[in-house]
Legacy VTK file of the C-alpha trace (Angstrom):
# vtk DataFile Version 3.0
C-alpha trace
ASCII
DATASET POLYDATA
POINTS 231 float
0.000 0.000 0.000
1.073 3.615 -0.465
2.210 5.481 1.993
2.420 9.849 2.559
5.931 9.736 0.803
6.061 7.371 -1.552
5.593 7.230 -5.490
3.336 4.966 -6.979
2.774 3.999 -10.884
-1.195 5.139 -10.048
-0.071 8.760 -8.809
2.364 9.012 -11.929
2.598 7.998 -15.461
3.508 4.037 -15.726
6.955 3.720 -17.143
9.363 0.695 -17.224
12.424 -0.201 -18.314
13.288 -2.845 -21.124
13.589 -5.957 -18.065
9.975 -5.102 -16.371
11.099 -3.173 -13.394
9.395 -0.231 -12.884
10.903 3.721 -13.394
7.569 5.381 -11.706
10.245 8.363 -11.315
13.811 9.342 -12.171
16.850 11.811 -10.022
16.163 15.366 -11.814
19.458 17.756 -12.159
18.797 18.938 -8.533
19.311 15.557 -7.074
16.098 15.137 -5.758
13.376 12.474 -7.143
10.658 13.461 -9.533
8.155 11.679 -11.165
9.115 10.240 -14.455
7.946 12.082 -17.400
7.635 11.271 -21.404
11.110 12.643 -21.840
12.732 11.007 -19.455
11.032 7.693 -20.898
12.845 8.657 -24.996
16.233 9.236 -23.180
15.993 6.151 -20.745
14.436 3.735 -23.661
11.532 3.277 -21.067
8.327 1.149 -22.288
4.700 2.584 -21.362
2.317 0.200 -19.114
-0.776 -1.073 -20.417
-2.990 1.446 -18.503
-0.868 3.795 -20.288
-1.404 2.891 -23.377
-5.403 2.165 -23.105
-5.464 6.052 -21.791
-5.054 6.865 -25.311
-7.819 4.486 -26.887
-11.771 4.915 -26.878
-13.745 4.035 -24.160
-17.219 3.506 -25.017
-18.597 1.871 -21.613
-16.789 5.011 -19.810
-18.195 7.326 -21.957
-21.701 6.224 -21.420
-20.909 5.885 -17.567
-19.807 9.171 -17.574
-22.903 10.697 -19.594
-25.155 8.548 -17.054
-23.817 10.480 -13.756
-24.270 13.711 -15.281
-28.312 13.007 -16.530
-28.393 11.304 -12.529
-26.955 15.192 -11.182
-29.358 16.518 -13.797
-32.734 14.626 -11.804
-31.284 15.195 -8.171
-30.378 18.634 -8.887
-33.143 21.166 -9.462
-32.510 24.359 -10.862
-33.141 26.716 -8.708
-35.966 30.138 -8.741
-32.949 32.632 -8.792
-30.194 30.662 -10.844
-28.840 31.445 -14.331
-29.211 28.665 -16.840
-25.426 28.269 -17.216
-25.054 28.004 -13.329
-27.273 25.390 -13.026
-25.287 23.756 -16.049
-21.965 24.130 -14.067
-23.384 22.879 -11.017
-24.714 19.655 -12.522
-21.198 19.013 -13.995
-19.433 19.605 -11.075
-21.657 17.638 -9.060
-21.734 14.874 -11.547
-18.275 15.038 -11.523
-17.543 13.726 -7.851
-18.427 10.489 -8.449
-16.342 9.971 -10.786
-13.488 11.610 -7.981
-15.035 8.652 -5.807
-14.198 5.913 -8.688
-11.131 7.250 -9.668
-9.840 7.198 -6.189
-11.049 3.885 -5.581
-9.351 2.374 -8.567
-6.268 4.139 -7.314
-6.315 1.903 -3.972
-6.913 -1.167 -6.035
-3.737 -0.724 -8.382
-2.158 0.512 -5.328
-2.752 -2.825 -3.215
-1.679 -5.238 -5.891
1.301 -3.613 -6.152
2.043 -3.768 -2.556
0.872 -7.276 -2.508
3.195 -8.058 -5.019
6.181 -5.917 -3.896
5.499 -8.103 -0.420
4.278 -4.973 1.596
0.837 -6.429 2.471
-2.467 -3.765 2.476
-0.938 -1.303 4.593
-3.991 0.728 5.937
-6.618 -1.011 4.583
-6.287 -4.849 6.460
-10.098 -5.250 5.354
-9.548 -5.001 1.888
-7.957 -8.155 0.080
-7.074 -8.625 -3.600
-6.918 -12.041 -5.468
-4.899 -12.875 -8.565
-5.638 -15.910 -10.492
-2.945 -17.141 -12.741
-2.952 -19.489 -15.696
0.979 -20.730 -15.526
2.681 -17.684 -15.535
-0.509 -15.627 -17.187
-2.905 -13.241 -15.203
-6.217 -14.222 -16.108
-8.240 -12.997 -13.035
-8.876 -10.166 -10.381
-11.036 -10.179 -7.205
-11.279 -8.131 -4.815
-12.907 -8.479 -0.811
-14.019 -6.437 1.357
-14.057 -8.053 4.818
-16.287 -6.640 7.369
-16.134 -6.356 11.290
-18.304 -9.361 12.321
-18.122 -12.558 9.818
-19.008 -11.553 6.616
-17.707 -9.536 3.537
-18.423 -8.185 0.364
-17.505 -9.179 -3.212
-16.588 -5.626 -4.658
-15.089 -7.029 -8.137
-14.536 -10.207 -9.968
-13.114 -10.414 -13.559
-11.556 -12.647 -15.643
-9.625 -11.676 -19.128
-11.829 -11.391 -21.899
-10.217 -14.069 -23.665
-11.137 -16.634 -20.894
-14.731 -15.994 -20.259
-16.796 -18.937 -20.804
-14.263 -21.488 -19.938
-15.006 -22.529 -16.289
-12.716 -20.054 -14.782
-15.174 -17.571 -13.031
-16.655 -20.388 -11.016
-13.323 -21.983 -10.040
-11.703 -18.205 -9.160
-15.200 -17.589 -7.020
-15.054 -20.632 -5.436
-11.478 -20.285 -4.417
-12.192 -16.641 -2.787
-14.990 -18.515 -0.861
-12.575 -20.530 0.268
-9.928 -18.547 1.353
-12.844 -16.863 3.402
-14.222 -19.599 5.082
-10.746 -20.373 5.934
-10.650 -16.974 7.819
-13.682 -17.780 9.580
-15.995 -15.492 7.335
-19.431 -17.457 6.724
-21.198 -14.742 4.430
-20.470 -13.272 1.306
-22.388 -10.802 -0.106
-21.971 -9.348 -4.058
-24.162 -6.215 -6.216
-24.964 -8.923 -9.415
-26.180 -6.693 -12.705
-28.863 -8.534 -14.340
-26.202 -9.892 -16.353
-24.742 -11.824 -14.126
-27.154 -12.718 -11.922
-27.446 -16.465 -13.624
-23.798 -16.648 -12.733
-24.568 -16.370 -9.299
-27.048 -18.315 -8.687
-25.156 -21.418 -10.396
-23.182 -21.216 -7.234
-25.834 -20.974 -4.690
-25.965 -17.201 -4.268
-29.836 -15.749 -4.076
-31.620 -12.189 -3.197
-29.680 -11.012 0.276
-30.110 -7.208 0.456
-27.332 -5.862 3.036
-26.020 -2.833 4.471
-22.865 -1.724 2.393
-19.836 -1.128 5.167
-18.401 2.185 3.083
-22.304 3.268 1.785
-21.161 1.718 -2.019
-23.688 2.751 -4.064
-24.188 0.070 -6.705
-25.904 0.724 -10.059
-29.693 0.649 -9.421
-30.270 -2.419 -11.681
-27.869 -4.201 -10.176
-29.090 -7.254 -7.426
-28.246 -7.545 -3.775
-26.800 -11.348 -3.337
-25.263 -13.798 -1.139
-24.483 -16.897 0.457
-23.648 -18.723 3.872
-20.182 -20.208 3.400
LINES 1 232
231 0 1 2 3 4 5 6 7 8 9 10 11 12 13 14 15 16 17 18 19 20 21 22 23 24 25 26 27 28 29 30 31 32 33 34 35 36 37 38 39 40 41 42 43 44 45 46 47 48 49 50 51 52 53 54 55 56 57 58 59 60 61 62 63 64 65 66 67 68 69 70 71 72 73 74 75 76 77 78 79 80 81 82 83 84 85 86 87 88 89 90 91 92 93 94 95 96 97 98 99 100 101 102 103 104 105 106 107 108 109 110 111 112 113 114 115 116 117 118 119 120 121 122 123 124 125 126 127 128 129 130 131 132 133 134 135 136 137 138 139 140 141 142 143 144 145 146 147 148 149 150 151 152 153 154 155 156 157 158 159 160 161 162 163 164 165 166 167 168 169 170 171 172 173 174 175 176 177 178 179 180 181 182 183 184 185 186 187 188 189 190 191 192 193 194 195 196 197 198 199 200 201 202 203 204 205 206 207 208 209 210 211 212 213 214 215 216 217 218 219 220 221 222 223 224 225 226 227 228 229 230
């Protein structure tokens, strides 16, 4: 996990040299540390990340989530008796744009964690969040990620597997592995936010209809489908 000091490839453009290690930032003429910069990346012979290099491609699904929170600002927020038409504009788009703050942030722990996790500092200050990877040899074909709560049960936040090996068994088998690993830890519920998608998913492995409290106040999508299980 990060900590107040430190430089991480989420806070700074993703660079890396030619063997995998990572240059998140480089000793500028002054001697002090900086954060690496396009640049330095032509000079060093520095290779982008794949985050970096998706930044620059179109992102339909983002672009409608994006046009979705501002239309959601747009019904909670009014316009009000005394307010210009382009106030009431600005206001919607700043408001609409906080949640997206929230996301952004929220991704920024999860990319945070794995590193840590895989640089063999652990979760730092957040214990009660846990992050799976699920490997095919030497291939990462899966990401999951828990949030435990303070009595015996948690919450499924994500669950993904690459595109390429959908359909092929390997949801189940990484789902039933992270109930594992929790009922190993003494957890005996799991709940999940299913989108209708999904939901069939779910219930192939016993999950039904368990609305919960949400420990940080998550708001899911409003389609989506409170679920869960006893482990």
């Amino acid at each position: 996990m990060t900590t107040q000091n430190e430089i991480r490839a989420s806070e700074s453009q993703h660079w890396y040299d030619r063997l995998g290690n990572p240059m998140y930032t480089v000793i500028g003429k002054n001697g002090k540390e900086r954060n690496t910069t396009l640049r330095d990346a032509r000079t060093m012979n520095l290779v982008p990340s794949v985050t970096t290099i998706l930044n620059v491609a179109a992102k339909p699904a983002l672009n409608i989530w994006i046009q979705r929170q501002v239309l959601m600002a747009a019904l909670t927020l009014p316009k009000r008796p005394d307010e210009s038409e382009e106030d009431w504009i600005s206001r919607i788009m700043q408001d609409s744009k906080e949640e997206g703050k929230e996301a952004a942030n929220r991704g920024t722990e999860i990319h945070a964690s794995i590193q840590g996790y895989f640089e063999g500092k652990g979760y730092g200050n957040h214990p009660d969040h846990v992050h799976f990877i699920l490997y095919q040899g030497a291939l990462i074909i899966g990401y999951g990620h828990i949030r435990l709560c303070s009595n015996v049960s948690s919450v499924l936040r994500i669950i993904v597997i690459d595109q390429e090996k959908r359909n092929q068994g390997f949801g189940g088998y990484f789902l039933q592995l992270i109930e594992k690993w929790l009922k190993n830890q003494n957890y005996r519920i799991i709940h999940a936010h299913s989108s209708p998608k999904a939901i069939e998913f779910y219930k192939k492995y016993n999950y039904y209809k368990m609305p919960f409290n949400d420990p940080d106040g998550y708001e899911s999508d409003p389609v989506d489908i409170p679920v869960g299980k006893n482990l």
